[in-house]
N, CA, C and O atoms as a MOPAC input file, in Angstrom:
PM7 MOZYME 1SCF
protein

 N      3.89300 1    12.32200 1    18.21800 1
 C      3.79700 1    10.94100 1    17.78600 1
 C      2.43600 1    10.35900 1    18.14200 1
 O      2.02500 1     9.48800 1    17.37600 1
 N      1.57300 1    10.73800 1    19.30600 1
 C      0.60100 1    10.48500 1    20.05200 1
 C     -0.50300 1    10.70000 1    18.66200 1
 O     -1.08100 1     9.82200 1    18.02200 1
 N     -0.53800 1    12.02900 1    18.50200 1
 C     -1.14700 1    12.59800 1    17.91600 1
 C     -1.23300 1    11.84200 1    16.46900 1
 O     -2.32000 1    11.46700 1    16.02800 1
 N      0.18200 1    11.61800 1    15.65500 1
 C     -0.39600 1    10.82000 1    14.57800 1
 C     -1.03400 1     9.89100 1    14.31100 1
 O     -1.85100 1     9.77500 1    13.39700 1
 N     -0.54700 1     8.74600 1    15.50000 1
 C     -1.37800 1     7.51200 1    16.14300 1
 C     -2.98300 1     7.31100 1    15.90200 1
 O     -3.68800 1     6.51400 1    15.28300 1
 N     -3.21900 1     8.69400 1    16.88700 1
 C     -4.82100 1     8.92900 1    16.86700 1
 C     -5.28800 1     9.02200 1    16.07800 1
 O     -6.12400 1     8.16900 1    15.78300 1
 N     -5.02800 1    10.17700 1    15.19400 1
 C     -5.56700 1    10.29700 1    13.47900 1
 C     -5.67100 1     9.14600 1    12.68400 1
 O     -6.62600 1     8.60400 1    12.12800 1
 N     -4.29800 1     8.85900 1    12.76800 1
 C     -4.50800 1     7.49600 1    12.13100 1
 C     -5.55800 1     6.40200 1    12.13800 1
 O     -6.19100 1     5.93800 1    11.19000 1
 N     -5.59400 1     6.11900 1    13.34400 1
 C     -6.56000 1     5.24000 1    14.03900 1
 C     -8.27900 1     5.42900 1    13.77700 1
 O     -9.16000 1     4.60200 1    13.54300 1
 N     -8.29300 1     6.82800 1    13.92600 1
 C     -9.83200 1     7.41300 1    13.61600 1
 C     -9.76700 1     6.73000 1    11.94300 1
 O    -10.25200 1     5.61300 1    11.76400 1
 N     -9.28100 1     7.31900 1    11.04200 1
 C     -8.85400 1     7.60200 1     9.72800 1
 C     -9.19900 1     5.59000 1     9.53700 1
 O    -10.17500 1     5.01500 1     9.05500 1
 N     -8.10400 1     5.11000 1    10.06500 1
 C     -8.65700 1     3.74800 1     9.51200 1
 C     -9.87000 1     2.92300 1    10.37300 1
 O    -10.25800 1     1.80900 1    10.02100 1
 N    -10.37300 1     3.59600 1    11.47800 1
 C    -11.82300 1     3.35600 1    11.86500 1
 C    -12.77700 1     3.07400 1    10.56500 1
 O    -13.27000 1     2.12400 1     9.95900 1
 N    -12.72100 1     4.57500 1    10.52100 1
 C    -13.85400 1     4.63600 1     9.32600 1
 C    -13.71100 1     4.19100 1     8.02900 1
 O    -14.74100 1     4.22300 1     7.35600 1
 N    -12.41000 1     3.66400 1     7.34100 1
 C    -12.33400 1     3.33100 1     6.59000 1
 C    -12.37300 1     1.86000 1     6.67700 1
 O    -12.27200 1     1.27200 1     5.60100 1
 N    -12.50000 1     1.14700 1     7.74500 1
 C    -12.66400 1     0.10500 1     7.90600 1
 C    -14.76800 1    -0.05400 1     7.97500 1
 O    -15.55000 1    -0.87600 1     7.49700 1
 N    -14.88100 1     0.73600 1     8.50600 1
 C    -16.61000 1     1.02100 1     8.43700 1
 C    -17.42100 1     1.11600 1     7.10100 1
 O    -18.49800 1     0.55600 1     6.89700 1
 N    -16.54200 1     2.14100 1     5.97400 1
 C    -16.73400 1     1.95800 1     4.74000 1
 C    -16.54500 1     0.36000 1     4.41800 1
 O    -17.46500 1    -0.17400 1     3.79900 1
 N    -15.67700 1    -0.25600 1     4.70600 1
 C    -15.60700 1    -1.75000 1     3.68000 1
 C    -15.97500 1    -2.19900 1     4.34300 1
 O    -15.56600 1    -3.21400 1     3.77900 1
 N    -16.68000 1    -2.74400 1     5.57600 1
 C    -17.44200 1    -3.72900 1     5.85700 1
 C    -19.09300 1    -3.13000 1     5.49600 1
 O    -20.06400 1    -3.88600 1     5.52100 1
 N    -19.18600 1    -1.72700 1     5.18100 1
 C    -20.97500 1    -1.79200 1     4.44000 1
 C    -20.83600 1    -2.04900 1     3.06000 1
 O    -21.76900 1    -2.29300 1     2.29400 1
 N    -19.38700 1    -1.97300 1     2.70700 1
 C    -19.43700 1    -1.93800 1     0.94600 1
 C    -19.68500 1    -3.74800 1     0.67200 1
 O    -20.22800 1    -4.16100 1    -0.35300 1
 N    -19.25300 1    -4.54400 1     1.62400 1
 C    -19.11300 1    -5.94700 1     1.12000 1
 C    -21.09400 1    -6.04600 1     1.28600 1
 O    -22.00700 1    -5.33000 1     1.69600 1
 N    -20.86200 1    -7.78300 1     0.50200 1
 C    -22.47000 1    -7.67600 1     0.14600 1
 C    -22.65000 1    -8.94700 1     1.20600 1
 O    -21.88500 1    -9.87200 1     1.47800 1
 N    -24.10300 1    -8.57900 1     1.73900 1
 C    -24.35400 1    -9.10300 1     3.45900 1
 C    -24.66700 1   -10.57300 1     3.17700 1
 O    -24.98100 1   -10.40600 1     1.99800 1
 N    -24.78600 1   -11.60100 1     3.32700 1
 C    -25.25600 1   -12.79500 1     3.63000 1
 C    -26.34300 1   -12.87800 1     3.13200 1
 O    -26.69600 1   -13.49500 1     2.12700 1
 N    -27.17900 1   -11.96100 1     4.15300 1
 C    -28.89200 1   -12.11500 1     4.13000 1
 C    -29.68100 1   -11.11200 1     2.71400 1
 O    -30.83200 1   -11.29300 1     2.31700 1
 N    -28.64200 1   -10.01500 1     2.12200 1
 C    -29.20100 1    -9.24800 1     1.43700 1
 C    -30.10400 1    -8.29100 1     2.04500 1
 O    -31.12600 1    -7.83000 1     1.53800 1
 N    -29.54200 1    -8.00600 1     3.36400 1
 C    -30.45500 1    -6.56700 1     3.34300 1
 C    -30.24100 1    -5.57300 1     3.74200 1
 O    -30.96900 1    -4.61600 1     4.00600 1
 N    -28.49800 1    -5.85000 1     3.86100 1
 C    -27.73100 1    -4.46800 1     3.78800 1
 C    -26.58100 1    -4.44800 1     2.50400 1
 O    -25.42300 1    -4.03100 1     2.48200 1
 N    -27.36800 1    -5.04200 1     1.52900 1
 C    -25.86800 1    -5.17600 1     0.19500 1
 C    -25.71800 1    -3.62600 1    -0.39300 1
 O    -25.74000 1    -2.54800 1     0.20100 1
 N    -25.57400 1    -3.91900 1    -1.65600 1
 C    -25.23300 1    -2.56200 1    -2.50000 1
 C    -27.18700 1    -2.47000 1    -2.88900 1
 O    -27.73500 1    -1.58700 1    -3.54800 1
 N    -27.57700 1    -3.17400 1    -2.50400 1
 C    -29.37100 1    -3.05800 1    -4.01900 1
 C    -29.11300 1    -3.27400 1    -5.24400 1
 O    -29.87700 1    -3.18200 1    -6.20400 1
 N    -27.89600 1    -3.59700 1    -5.21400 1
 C    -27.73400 1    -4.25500 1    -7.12500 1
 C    -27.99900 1    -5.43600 1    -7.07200 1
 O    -28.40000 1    -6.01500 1    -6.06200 1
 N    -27.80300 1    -5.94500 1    -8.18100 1
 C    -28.12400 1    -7.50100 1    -8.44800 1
 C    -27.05600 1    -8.00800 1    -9.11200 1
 O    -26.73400 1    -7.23000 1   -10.01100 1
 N    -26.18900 1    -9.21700 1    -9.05400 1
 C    -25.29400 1    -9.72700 1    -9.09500 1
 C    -25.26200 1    -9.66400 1   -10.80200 1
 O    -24.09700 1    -9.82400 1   -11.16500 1
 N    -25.73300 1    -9.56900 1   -11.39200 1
 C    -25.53400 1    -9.16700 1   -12.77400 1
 C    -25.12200 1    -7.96500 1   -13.42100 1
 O    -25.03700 1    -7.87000 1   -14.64600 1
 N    -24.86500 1    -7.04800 1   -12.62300 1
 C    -24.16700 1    -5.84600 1   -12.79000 1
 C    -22.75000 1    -5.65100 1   -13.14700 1
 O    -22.04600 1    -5.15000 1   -14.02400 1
 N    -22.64800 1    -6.61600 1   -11.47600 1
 C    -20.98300 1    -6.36500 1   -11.88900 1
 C    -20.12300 1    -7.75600 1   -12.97600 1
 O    -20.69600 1    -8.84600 1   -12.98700 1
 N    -19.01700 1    -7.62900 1   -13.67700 1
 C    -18.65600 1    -8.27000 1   -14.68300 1
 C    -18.08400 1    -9.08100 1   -13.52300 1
 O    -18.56600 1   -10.21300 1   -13.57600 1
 N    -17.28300 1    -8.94900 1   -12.54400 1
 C    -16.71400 1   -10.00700 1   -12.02000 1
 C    -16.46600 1    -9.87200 1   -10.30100 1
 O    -15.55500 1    -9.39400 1    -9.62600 1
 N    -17.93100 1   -10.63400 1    -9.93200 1
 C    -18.58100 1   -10.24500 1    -8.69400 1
 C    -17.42500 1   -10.83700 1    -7.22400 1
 O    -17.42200 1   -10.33500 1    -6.09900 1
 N    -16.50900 1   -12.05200 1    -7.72200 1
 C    -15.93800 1   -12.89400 1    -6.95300 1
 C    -14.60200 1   -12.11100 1    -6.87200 1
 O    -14.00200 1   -11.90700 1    -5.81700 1
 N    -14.16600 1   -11.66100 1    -8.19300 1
 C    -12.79600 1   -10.79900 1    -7.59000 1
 C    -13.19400 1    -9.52500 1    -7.02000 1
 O    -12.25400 1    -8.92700 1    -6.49600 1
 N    -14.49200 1    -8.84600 1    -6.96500 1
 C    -14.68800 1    -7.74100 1    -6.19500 1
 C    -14.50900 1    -8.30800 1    -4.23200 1
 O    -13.86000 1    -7.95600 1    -3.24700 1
 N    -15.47600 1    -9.27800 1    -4.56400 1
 C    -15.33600 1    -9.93500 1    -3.15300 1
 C    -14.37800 1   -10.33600 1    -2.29100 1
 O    -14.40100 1   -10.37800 1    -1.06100 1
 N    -13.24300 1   -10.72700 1    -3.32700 1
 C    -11.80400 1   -11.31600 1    -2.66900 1
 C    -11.45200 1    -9.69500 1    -2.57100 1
 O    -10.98400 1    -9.45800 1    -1.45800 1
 N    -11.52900 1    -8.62300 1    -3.32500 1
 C    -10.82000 1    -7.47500 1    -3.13100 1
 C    -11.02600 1    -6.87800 1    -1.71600 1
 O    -10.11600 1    -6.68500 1    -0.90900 1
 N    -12.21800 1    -6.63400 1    -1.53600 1
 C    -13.06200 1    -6.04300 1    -0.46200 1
 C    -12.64200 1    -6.88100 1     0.70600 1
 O    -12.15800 1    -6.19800 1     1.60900 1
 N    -12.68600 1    -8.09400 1     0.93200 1
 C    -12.43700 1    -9.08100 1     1.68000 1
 C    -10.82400 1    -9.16900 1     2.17500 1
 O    -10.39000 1    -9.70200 1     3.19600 1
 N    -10.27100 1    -8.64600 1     1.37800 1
 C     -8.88600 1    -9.08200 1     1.94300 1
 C     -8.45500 1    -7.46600 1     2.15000 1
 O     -7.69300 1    -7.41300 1     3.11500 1
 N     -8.65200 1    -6.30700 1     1.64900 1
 C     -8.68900 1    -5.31200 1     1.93000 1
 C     -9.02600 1    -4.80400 1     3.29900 1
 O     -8.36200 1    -3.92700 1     3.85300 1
 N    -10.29400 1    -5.49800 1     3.94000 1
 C    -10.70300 1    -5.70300 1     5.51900 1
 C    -10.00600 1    -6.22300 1     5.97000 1
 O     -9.40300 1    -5.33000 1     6.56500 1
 N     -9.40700 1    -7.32900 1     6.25700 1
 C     -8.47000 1    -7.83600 1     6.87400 1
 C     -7.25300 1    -6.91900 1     7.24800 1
 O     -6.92000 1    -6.56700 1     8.38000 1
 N     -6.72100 1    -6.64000 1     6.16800 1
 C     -5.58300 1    -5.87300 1     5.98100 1
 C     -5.72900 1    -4.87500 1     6.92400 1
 O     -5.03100 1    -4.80700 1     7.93500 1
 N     -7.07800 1    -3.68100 1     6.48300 1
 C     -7.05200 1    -2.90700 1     7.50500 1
 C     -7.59300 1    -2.40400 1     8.72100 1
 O     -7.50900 1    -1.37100 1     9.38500 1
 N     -8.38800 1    -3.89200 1     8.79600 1
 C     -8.94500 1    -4.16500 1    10.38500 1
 C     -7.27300 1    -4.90300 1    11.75200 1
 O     -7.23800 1    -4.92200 1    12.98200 1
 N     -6.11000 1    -5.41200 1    10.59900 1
 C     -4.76900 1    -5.72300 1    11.15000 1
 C     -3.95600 1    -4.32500 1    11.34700 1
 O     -3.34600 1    -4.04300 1    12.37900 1
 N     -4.02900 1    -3.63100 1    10.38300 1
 C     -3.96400 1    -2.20900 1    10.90800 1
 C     -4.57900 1    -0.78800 1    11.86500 1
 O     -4.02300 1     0.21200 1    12.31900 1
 N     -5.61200 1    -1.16000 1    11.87900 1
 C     -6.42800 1    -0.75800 1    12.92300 1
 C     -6.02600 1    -1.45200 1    15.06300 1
 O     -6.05800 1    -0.82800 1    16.12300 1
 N     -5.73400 1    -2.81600 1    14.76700 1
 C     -5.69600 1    -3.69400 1    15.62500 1
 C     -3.93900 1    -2.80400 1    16.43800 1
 O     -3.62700 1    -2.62700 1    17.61600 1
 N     -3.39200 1    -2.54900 1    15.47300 1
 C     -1.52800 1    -2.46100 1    15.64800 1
 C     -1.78700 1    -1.63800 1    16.12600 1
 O     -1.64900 1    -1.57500 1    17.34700 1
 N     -2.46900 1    -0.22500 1    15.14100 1
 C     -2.33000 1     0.89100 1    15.78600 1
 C     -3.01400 1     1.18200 1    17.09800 1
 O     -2.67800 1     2.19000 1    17.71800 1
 N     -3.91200 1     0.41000 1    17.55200 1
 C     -4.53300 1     0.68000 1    18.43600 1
 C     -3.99500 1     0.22500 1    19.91000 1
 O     -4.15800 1     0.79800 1    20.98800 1
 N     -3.26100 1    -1.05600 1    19.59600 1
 C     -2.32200 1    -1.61700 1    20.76000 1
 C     -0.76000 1    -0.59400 1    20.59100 1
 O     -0.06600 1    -0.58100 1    21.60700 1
 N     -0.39400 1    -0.02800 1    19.74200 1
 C      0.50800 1     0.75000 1    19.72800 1
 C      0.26100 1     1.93900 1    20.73000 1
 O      1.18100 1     2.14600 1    21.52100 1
 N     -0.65000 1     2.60700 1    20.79800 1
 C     -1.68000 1     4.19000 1    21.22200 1
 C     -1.74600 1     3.63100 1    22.81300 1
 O     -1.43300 1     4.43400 1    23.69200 1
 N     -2.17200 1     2.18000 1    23.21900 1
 C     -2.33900 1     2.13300 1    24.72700 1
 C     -0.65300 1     1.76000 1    25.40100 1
 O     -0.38500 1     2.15500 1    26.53600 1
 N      0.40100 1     0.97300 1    24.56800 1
 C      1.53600 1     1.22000 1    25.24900 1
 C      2.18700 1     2.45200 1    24.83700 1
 O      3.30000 1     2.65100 1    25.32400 1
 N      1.65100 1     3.43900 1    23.92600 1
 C      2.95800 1     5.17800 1    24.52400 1
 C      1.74100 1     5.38500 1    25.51100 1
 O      2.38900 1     5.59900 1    26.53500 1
 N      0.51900 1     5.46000 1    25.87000 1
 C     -0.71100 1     6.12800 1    26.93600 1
 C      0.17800 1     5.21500 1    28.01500 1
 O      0.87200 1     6.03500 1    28.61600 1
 N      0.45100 1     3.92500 1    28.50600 1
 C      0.94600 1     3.39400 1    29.81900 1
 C      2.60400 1     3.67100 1    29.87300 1
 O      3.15000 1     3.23100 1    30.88500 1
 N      3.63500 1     4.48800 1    28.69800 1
 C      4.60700 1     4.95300 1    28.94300 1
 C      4.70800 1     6.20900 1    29.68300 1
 O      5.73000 1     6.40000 1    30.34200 1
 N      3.65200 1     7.21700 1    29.65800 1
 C      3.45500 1     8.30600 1    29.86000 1
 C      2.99500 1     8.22300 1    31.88700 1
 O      3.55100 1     8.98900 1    32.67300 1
 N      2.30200 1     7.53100 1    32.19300 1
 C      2.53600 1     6.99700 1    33.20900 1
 C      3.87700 1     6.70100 1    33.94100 1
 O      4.66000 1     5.82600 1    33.56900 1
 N      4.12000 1     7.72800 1    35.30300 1
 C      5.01500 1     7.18800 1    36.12800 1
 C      4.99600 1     6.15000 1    36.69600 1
 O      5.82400 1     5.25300 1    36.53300 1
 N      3.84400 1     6.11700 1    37.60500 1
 C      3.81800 1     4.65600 1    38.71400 1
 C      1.84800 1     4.36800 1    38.37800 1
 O      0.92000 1     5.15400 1    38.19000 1
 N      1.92600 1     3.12400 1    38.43200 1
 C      0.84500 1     2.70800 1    38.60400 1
 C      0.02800 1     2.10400 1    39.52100 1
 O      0.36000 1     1.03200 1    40.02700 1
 N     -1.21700 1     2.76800 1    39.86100 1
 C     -1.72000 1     2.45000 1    41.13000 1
 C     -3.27400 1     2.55200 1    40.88300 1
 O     -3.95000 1     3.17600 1    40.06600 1
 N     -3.63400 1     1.50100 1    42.14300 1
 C     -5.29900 1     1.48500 1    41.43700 1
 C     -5.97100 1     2.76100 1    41.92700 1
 O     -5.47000 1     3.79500 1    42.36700 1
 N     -7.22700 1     2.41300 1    41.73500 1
 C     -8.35200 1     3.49200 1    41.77300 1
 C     -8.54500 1     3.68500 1    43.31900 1
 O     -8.69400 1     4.75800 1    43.90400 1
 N     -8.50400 1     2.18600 1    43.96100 1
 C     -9.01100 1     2.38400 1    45.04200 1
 C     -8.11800 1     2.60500 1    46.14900 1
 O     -8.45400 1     2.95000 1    47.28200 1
 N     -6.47800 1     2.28600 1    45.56100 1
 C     -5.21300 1     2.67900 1    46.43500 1
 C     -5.12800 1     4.02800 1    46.59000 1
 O     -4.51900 1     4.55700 1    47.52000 1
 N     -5.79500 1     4.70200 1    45.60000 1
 C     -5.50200 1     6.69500 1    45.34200 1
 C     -7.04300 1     6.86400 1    46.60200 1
 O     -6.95300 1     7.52700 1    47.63400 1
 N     -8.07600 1     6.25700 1    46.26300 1
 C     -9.15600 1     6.65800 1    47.26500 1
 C     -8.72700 1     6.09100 1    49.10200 1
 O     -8.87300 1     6.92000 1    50.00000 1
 N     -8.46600 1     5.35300 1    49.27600 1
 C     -7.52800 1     4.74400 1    50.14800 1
 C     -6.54000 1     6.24600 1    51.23700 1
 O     -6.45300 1     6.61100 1    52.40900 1
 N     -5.90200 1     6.71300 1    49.62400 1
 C     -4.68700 1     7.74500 1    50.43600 1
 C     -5.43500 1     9.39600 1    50.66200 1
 O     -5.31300 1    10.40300 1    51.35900 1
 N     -6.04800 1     8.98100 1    49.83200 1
 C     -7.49800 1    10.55900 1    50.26000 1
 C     -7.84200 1    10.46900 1    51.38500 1
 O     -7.56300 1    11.29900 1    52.25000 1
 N     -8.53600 1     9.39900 1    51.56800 1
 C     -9.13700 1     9.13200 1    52.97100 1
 C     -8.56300 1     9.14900 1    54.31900 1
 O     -9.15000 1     9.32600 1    55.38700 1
 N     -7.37200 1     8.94600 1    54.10600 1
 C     -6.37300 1     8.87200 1    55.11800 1
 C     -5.60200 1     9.94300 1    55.64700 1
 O     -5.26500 1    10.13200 1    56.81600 1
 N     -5.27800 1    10.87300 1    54.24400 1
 C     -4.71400 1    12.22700 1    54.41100 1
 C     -5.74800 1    13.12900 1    55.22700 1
 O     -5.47400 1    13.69200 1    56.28600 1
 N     -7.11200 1    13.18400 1    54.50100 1
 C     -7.51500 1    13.81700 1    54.67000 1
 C     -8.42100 1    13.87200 1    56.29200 1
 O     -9.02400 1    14.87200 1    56.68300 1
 N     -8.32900 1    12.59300 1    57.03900 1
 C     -9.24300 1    12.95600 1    57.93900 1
 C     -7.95500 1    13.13200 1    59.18400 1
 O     -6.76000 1    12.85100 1    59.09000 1
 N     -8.77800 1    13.74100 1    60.42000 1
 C     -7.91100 1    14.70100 1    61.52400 1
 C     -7.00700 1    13.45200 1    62.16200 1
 O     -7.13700 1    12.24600 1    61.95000 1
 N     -6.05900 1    14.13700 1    63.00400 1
 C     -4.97000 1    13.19300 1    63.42200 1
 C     -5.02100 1    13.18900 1    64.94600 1
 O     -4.51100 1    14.21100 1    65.40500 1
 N     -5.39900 1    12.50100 1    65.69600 1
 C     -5.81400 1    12.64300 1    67.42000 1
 C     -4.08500 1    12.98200 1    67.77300 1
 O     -3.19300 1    12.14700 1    67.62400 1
 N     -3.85800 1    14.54600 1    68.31900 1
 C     -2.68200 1    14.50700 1    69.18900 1
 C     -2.32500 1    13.66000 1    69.99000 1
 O     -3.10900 1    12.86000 1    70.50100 1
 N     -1.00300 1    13.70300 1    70.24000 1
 C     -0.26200 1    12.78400 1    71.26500 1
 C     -0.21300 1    13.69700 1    72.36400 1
 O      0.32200 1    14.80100 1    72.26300 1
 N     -0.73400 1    13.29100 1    73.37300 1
 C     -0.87700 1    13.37500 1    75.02700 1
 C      0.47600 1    13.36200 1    75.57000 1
 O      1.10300 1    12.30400 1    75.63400 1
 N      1.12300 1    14.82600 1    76.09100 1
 C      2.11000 1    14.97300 1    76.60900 1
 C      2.36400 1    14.68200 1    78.07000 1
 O      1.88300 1    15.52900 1    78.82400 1
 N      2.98100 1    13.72500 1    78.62200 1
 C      2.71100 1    13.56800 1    80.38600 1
 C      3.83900 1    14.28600 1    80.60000 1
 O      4.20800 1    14.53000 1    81.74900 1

């Protein structure tokens, strides 16, 4: 299940990377290099592209909060970084015997 997640996720990465270079930039200097006279109907391309991002930048968003709660199911107990360095330190250094009278 992990595994489809991920794919997925990569998969609509980049396809989310494709439609935000395909839309045409503000400034014009990362558009297509066409000129708005090309296309027959420049505003429904725009609403297409535009709501198409949304869509699968909301899918990107799910799957990605989906992928970190099964990663914190898989987890038994949770403990910090510095509670685990903490119990190293402690295990590991010598233990002064107890003095038998």
């Amino acid at each position: 299940m992990e595994t489809i997640l991920i794919v997925a996720n990569v998969v609509l990465a980049i396809i989310l990377i494709i439609l935000v270079l395909l839309q045409r930039s503000e400034g014009g200097a990362l558009g297509l290099g066409l000129s708005q006279d090309n296309f027959a109907s420049t505003r429904s391309v725009g609403n297409f592209l535009t709501k198409s991002t949304s869509i699968i930048a909301a899918l990107f968003i799910i799957s990605s909060i989906s992928l970190v709660l099964l990663s914190r199911g898989d987890l038994q107990e949770t403990q910090s970084v510095l509670e685990k360095i903490e119990e190293e330190k402690e295990s590991g250094s010598p233990k002064i015997p107890e003095s038998s009278k």
